[in-house]
mmCIF file as gemmi writes it, N, C-alpha and C atoms, coordinates in Angstrom:
data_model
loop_
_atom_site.group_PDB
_atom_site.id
_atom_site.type_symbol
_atom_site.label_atom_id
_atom_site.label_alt_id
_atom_site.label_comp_id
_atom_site.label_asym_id
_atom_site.label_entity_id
_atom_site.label_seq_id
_atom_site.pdbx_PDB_ins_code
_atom_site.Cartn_x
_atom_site.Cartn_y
_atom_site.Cartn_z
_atom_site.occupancy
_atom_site.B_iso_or_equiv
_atom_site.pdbx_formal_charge
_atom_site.auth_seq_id
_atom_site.auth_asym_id
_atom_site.pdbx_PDB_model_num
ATOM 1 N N . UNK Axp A 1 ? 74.025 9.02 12.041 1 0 ? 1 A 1
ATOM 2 C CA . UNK Axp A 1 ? 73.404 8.396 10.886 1 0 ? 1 A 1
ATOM 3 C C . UNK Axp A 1 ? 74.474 7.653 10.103 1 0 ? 1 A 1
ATOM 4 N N . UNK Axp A 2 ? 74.192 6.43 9.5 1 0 ? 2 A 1
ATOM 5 C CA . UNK Axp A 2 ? 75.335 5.68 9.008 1 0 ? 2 A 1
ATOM 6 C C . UNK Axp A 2 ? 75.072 6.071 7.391 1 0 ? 2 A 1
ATOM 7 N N . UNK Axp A 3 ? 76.401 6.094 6.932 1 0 ? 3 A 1
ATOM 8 C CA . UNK Axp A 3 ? 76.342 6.403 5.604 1 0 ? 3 A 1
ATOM 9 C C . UNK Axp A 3 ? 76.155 5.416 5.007 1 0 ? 3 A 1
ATOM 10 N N . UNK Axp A 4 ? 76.056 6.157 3.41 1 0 ? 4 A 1
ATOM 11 C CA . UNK Axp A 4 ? 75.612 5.157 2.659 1 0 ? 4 A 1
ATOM 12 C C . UNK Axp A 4 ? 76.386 3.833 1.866 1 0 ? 4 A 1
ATOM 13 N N . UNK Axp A 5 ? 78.025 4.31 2.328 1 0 ? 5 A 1
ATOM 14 C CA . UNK Axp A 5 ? 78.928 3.155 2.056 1 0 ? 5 A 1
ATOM 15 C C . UNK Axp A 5 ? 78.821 1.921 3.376 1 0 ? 5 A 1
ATOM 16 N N . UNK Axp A 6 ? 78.101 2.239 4.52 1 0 ? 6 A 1
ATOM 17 C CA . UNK Axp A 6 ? 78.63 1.7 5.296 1 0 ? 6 A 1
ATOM 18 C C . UNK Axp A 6 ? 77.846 0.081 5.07 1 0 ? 6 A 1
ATOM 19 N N . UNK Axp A 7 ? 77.358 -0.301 3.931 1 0 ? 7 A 1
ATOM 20 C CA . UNK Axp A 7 ? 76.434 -1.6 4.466 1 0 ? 7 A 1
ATOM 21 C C . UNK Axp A 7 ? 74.914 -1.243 4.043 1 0 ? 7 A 1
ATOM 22 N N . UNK Axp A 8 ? 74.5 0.098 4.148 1 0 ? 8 A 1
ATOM 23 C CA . UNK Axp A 8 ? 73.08 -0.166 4.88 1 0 ? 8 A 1
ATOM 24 C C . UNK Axp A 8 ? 72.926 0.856 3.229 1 0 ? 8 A 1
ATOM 25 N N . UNK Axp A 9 ? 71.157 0.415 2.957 1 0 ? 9 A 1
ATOM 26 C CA . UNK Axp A 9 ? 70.48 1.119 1.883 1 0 ? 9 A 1
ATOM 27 C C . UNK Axp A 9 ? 69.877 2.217 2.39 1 0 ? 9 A 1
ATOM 28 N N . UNK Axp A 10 ? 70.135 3.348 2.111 1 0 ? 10 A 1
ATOM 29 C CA . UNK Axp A 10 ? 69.696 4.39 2.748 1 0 ? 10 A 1
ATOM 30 C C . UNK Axp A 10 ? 68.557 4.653 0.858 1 0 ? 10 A 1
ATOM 31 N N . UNK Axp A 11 ? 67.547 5.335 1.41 1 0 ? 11 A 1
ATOM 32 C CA . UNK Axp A 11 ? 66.8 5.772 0.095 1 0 ? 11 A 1
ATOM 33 C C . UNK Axp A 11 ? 66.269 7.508 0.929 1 0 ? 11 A 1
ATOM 34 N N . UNK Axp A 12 ? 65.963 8.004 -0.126 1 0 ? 12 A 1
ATOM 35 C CA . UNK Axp A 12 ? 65.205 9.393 -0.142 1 0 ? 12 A 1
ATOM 36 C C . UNK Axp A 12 ? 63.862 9.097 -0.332 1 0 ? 12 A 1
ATOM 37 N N . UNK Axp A 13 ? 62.532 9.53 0.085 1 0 ? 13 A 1
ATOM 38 C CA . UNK Axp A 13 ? 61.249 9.742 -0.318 1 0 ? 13 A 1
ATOM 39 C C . UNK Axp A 13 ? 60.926 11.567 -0.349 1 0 ? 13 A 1
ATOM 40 N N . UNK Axp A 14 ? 60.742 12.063 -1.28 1 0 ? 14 A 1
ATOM 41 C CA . UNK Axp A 14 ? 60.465 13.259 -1.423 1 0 ? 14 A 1
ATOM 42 C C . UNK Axp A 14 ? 59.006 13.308 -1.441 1 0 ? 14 A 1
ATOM 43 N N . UNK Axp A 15 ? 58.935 14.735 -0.486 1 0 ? 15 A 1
ATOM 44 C CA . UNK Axp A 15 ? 56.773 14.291 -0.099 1 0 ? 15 A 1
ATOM 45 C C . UNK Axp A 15 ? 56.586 13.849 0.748 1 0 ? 15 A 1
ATOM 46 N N . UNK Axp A 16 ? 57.816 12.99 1.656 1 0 ? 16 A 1
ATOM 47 C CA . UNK Axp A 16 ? 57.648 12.489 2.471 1 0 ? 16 A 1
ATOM 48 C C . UNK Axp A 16 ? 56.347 12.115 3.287 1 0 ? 16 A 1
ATOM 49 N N . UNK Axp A 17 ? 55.875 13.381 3.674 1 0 ? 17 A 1
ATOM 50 C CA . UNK Axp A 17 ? 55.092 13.562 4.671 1 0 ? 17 A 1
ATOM 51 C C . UNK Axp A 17 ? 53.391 13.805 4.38 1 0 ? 17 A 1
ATOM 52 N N . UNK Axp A 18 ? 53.33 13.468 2.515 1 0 ? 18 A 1
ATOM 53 C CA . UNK Axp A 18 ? 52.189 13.357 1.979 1 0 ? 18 A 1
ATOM 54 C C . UNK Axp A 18 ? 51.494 11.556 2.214 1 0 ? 18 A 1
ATOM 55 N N . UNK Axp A 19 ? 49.947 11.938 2.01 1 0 ? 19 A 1
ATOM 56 C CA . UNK Axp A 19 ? 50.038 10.724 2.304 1 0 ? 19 A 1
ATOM 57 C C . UNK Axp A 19 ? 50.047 9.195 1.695 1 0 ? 19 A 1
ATOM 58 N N . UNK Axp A 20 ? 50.254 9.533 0.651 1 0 ? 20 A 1
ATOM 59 C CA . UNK Axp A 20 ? 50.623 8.204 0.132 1 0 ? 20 A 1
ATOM 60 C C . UNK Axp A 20 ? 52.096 7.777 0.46 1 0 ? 20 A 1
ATOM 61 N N . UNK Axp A 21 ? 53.159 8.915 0.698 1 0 ? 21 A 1
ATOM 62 C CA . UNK Axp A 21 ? 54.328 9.002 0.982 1 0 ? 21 A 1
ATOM 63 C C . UNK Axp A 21 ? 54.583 8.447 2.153 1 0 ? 21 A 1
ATOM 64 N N . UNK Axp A 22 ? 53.644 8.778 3.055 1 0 ? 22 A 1
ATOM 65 C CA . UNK Axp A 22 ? 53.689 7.719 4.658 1 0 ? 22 A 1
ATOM 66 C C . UNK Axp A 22 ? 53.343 6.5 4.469 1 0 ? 22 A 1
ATOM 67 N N . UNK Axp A 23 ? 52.636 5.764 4.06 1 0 ? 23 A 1
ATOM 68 C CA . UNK Axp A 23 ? 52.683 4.812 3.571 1 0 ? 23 A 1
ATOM 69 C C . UNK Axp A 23 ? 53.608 3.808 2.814 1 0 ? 23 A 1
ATOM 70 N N . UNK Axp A 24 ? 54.512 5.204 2.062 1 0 ? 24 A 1
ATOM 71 C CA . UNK Axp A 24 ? 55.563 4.176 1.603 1 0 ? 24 A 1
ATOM 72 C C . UNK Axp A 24 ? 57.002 4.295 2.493 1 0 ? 24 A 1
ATOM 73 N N . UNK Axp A 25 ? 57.083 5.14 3.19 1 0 ? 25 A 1
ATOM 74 C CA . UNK Axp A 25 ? 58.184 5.199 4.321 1 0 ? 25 A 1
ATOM 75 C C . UNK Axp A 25 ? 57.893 4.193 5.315 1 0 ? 25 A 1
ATOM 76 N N . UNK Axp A 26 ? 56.886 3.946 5.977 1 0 ? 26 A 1
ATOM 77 C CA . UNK Axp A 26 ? 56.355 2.584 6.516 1 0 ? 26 A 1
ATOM 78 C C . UNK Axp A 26 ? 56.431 1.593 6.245 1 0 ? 26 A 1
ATOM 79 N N . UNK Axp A 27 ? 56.197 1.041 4.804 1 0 ? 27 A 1
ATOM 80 C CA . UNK Axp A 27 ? 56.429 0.092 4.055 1 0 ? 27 A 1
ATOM 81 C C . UNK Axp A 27 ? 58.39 -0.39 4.244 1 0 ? 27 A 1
ATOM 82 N N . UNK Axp A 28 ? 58.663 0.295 3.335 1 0 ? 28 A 1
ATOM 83 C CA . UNK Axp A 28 ? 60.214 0.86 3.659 1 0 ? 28 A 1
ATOM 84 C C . UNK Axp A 28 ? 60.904 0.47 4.76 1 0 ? 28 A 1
ATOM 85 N N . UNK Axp A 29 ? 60.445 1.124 5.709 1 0 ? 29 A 1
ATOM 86 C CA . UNK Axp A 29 ? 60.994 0.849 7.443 1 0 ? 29 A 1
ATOM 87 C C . UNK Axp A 29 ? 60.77 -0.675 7.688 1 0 ? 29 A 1
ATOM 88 N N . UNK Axp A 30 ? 59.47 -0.839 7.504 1 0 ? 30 A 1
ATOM 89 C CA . UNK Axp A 30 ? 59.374 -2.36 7.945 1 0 ? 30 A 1
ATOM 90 C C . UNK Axp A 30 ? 60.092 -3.517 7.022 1 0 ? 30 A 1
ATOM 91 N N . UNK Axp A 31 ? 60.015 -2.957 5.963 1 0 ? 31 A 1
ATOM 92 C CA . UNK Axp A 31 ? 61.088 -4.294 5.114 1 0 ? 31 A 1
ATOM 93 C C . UNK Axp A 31 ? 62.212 -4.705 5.708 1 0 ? 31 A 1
ATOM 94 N N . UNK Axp A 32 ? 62.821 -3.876 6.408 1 0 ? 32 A 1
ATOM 95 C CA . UNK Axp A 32 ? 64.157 -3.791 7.4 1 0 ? 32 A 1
ATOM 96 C C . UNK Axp A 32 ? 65.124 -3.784 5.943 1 0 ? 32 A 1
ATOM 97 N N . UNK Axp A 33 ? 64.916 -3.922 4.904 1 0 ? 33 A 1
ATOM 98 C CA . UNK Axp A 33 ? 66.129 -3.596 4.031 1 0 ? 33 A 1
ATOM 99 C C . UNK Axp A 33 ? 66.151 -1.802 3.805 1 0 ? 33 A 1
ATOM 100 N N . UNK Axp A 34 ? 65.61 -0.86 3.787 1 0 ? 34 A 1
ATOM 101 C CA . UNK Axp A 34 ? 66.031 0.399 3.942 1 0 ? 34 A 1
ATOM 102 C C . UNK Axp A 34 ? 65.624 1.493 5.033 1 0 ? 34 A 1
ATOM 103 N N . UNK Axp A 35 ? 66.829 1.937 5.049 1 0 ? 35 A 1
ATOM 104 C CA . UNK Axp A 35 ? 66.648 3.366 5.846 1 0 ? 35 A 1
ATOM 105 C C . UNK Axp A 35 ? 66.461 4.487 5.05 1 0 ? 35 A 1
ATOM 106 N N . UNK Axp A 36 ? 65.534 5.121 5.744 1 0 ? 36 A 1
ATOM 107 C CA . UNK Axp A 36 ? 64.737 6.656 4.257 1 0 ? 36 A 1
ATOM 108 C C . UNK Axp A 36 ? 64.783 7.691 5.292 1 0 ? 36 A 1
ATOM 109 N N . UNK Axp A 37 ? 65.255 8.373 4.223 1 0 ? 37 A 1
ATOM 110 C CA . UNK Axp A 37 ? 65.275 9.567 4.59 1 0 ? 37 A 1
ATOM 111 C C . UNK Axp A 37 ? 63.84 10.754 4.059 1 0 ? 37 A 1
ATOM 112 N N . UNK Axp A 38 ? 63.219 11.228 5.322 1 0 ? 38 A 1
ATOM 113 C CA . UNK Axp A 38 ? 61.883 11.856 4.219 1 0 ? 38 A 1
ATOM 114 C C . UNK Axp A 38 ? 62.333 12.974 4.394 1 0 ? 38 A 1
ATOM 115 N N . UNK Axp A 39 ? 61.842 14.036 3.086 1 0 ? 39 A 1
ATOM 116 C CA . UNK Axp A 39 ? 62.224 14.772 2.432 1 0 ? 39 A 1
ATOM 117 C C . UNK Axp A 39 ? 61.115 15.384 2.34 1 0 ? 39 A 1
ATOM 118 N N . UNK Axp A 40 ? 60.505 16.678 2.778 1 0 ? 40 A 1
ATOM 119 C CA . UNK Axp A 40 ? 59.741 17.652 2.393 1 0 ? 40 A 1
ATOM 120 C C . UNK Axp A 40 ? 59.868 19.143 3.009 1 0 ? 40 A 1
ATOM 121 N N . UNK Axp A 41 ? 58.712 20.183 2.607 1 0 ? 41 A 1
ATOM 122 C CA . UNK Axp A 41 ? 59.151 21.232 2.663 1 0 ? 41 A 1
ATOM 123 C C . UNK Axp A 41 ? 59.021 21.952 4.462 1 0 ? 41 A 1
ATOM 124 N N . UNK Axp A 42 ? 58.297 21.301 5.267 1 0 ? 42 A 1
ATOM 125 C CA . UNK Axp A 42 ? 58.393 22.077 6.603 1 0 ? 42 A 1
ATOM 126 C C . UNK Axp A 42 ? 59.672 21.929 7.111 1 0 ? 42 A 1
ATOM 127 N N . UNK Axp A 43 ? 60.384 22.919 7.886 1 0 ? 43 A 1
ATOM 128 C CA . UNK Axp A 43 ? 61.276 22.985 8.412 1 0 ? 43 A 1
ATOM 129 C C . UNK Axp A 43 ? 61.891 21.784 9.237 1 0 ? 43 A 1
ATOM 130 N N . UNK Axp A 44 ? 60.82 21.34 9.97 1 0 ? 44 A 1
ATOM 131 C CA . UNK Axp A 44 ? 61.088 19.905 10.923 1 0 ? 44 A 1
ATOM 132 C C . UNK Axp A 44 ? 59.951 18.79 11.144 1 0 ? 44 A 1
ATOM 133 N N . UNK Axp A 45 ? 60.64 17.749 10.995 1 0 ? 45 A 1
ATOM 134 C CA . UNK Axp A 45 ? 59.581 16.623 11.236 1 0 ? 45 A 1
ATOM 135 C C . UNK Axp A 45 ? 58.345 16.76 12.092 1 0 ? 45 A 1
ATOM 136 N N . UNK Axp A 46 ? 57.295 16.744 12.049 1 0 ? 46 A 1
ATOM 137 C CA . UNK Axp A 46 ? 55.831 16.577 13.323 1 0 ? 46 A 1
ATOM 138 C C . UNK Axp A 46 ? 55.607 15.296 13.3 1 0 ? 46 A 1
ATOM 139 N N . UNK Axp A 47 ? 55.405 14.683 13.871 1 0 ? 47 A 1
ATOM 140 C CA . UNK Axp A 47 ? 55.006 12.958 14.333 1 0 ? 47 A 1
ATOM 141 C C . UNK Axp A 47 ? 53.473 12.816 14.896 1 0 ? 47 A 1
ATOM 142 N N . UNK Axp A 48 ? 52.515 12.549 14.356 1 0 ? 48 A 1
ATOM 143 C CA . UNK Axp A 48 ? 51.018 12.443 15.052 1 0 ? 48 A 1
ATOM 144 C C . UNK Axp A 48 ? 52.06 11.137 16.18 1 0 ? 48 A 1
ATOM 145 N N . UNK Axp A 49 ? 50.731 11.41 17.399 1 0 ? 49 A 1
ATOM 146 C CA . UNK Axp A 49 ? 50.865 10.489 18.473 1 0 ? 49 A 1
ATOM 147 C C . UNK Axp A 49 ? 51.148 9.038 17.739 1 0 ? 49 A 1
ATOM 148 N N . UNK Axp A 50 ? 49.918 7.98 16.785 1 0 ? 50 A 1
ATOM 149 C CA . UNK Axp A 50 ? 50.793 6.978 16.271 1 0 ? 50 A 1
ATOM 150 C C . UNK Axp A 50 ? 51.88 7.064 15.539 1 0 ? 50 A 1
ATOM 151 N N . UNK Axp A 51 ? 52.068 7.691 14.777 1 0 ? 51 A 1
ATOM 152 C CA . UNK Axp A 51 ? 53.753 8.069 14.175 1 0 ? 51 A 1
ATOM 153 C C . UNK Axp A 51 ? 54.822 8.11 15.534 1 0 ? 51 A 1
ATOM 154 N N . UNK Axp A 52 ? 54.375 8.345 16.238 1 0 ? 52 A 1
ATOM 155 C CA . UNK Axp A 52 ? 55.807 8.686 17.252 1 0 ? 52 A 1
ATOM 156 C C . UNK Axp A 52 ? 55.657 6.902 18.365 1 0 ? 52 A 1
ATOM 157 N N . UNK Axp A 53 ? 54.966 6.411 18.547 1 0 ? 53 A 1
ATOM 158 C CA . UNK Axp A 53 ? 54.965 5.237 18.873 1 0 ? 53 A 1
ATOM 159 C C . UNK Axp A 53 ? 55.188 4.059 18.097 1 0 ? 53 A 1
ATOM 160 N N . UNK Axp A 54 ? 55.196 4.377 16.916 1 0 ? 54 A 1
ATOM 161 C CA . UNK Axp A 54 ? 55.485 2.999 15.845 1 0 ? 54 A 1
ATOM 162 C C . UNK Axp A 54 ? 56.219 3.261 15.132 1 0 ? 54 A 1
ATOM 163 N N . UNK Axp A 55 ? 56.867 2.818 13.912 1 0 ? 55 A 1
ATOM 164 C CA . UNK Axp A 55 ? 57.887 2.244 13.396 1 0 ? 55 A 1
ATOM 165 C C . UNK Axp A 55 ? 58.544 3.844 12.644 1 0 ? 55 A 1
ATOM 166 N N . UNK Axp A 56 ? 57.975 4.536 12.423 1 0 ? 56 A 1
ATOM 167 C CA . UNK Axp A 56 ? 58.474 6.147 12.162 1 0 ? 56 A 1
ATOM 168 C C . UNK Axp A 56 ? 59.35 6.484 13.238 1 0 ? 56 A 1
ATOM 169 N N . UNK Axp A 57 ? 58.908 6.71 14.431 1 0 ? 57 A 1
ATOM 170 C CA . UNK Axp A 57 ? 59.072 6.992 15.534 1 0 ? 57 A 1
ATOM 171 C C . UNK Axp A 57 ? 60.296 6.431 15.733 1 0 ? 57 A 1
ATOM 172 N N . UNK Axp A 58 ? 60.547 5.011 15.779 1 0 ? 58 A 1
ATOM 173 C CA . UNK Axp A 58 ? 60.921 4.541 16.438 1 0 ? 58 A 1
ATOM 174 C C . UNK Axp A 58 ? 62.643 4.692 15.751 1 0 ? 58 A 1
ATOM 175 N N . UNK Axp A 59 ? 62.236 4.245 14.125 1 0 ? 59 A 1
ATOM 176 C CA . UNK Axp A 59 ? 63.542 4.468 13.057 1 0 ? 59 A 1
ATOM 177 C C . UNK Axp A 59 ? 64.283 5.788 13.054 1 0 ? 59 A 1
ATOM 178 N N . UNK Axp A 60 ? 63.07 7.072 13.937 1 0 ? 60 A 1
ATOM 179 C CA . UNK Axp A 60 ? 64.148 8.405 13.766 1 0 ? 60 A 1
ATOM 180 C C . UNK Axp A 60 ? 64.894 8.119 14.726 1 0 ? 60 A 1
ATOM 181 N N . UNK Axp A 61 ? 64.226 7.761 16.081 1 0 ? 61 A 1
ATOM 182 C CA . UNK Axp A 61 ? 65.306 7.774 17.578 1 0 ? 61 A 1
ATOM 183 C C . UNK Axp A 61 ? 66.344 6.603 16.873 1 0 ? 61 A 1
ATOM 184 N N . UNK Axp A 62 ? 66.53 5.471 16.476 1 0 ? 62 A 1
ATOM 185 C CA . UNK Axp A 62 ? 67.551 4.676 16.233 1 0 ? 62 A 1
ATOM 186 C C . UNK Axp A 62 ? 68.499 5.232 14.916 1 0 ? 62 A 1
ATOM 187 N N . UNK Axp A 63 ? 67.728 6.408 14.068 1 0 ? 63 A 1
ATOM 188 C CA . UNK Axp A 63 ? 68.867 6.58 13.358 1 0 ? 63 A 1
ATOM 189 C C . UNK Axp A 63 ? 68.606 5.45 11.669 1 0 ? 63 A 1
ATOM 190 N N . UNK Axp A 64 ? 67.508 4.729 11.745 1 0 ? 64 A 1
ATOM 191 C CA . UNK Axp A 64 ? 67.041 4.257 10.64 1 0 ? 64 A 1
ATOM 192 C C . UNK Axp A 64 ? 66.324 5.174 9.608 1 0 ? 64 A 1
ATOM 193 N N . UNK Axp A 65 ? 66.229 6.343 10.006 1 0 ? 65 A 1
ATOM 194 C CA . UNK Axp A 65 ? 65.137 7.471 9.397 1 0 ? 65 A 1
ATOM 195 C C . UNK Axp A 65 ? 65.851 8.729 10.046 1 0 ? 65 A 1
ATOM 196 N N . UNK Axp A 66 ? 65.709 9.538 9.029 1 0 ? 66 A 1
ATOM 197 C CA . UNK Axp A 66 ? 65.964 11.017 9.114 1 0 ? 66 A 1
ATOM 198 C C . UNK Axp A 66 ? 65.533 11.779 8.379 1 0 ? 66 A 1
ATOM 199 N N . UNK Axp A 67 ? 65.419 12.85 8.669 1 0 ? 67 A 1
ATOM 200 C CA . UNK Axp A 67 ? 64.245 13.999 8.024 1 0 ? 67 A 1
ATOM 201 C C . UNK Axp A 67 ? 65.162 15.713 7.621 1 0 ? 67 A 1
ATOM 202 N N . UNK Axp A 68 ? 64.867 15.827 6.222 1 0 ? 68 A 1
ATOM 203 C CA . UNK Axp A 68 ? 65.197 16.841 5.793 1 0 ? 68 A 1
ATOM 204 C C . UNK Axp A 68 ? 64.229 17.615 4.813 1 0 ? 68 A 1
ATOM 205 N N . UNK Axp A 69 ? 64.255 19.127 5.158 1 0 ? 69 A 1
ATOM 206 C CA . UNK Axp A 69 ? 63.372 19.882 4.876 1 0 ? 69 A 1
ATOM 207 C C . UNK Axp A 69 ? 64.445 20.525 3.617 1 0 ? 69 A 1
ATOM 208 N N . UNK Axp A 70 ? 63.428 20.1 2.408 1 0 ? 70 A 1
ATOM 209 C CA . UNK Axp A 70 ? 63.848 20.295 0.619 1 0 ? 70 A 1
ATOM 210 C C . UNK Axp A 70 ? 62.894 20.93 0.259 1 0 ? 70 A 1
ATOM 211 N N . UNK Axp A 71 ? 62.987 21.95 -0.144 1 0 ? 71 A 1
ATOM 212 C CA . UNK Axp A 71 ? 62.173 21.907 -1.591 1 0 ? 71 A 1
ATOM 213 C C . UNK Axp A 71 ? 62.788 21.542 -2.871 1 0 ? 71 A 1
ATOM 214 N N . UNK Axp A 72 ? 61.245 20.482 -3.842 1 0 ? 72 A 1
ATOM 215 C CA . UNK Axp A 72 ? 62.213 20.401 -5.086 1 0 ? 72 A 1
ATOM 216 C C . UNK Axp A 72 ? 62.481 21.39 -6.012 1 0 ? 72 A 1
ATOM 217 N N . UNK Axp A 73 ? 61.967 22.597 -5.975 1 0 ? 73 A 1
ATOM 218 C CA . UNK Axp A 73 ? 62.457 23.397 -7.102 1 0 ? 73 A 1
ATOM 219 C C . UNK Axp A 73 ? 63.787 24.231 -6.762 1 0 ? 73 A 1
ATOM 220 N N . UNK Axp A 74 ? 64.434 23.789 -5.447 1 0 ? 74 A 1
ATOM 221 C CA . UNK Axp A 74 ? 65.483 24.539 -5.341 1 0 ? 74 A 1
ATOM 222 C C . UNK Axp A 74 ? 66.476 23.343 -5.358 1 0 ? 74 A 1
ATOM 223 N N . UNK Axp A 75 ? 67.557 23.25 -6.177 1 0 ? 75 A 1
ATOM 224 C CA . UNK Axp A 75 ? 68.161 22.619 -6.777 1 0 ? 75 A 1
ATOM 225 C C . UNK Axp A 75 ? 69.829 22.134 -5.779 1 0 ? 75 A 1
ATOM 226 N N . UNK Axp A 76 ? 69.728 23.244 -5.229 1 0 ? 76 A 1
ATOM 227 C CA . UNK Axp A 76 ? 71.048 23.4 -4.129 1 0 ? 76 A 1
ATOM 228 C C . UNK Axp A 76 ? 70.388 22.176 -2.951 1 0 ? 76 A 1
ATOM 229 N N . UNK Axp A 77 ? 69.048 22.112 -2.507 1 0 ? 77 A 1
ATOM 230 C CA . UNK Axp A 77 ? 68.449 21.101 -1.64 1 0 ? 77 A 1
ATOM 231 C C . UNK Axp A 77 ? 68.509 20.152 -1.921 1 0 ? 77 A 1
ATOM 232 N N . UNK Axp A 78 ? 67.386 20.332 -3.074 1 0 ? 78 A 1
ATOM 233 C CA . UNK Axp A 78 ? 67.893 18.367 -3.923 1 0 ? 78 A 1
ATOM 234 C C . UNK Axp A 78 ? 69.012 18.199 -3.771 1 0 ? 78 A 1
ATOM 235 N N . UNK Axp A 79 ? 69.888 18.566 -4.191 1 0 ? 79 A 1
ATOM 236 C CA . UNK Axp A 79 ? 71.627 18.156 -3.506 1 0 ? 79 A 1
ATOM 237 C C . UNK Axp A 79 ? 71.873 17.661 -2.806 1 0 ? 79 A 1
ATOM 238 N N . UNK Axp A 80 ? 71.549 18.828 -1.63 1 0 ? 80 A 1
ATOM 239 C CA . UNK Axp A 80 ? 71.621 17.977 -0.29 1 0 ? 80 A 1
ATOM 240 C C . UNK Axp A 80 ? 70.715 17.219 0.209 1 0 ? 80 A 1
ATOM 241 N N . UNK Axp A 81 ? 69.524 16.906 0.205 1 0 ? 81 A 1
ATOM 242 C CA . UNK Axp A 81 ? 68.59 15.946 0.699 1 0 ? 81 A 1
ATOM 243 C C . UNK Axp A 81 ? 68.856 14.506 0.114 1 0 ? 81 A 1
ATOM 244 N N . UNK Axp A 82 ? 69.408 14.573 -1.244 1 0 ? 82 A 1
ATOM 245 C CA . UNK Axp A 82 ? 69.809 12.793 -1.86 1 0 ? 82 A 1
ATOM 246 C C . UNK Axp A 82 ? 71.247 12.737 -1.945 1 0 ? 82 A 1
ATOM 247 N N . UNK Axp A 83 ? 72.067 14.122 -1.665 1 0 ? 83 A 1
ATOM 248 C CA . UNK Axp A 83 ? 73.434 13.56 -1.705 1 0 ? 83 A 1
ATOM 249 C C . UNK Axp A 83 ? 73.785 12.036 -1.298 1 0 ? 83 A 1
ATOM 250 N N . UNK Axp A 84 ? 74.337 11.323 -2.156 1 0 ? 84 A 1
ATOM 251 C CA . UNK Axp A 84 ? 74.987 9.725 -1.965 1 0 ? 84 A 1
ATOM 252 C C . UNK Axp A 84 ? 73.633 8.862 -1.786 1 0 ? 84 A 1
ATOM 253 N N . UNK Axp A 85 ? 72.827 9.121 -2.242 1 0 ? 85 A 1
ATOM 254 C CA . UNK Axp A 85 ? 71.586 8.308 -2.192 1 0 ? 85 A 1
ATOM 255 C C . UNK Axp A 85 ? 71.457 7.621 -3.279 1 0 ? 85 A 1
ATOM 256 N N . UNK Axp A 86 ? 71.633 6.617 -3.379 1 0 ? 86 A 1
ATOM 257 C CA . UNK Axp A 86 ? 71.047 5.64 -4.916 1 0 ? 86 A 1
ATOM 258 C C . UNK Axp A 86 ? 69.928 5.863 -5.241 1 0 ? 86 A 1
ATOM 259 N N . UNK Axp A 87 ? 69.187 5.712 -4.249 1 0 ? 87 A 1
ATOM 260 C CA . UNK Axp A 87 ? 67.701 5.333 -4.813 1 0 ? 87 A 1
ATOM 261 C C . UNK Axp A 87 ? 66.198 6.806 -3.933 1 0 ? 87 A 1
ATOM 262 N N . UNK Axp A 88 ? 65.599 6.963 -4.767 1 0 ? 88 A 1
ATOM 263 C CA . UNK Axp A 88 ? 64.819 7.894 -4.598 1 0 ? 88 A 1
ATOM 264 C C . UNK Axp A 88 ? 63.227 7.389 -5.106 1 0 ? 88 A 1
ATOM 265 N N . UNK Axp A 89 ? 62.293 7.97 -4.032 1 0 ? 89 A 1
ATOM 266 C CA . UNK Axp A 89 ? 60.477 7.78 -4.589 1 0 ? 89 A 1
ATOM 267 C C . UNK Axp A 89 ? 60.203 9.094 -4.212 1 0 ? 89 A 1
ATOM 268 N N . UNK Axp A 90 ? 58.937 9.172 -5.187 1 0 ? 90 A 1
ATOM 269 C CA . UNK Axp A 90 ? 58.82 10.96 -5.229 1 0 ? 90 A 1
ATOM 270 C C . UNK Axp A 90 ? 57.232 10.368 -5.263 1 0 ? 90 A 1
ATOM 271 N N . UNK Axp A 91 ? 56.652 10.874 -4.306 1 0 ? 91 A 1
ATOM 272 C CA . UNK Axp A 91 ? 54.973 11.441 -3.995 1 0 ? 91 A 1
ATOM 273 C C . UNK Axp A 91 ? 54.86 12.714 -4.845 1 0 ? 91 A 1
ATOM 274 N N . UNK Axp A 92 ? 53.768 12.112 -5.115 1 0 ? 92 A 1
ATOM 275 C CA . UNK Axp A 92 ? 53.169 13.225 -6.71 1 0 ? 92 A 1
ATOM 276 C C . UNK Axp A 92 ? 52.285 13.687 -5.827 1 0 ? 92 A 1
């Protein structure tokens, strides 16, 4: 995964995996200006069959997208899930 000095806009979406939150990680991906990282509470990413053939899919295998399991009320996660992240969207 390339950091976040290297060039590239990396962002956080917390909720990730809610659904207005897919929607905006999609959005996101396709702008080609950021790589997001989604952020919610299951242990590991699940991909429905279209998620794993289109642009989700495609940004985890290349490393445009990565997935970390946060919760927000634990404070040590938030840490690590936006460490060096500028920019953050949070699904309500």
């Amino acid at each position: 995964m390339a950091a976040a000095g290297d060039g590239v806009r990396w962002c956080v979406v917390t909720g990730g995996r809610g659904f207005a939150a897919r929607h905006l990680v999609t959005m996101l991906l396709r702008s080609g200006e950021w790589w997001v990282r989604v952020a919610d509470l299951p242990p590991a990413i699940t991909l429905d069959r279209d998620e794993e053939e289109g642009i989700l899919g495609a940004a985890l295998r290349e490393g445009r997208a990565a997935y970390a399991s946060a919760d927000l009320r634990d404070k040590a996660q938030v840490a690590r899930g936006v460490s060096s992240l500028p920019f953050c969207f949070r699904d309500r």
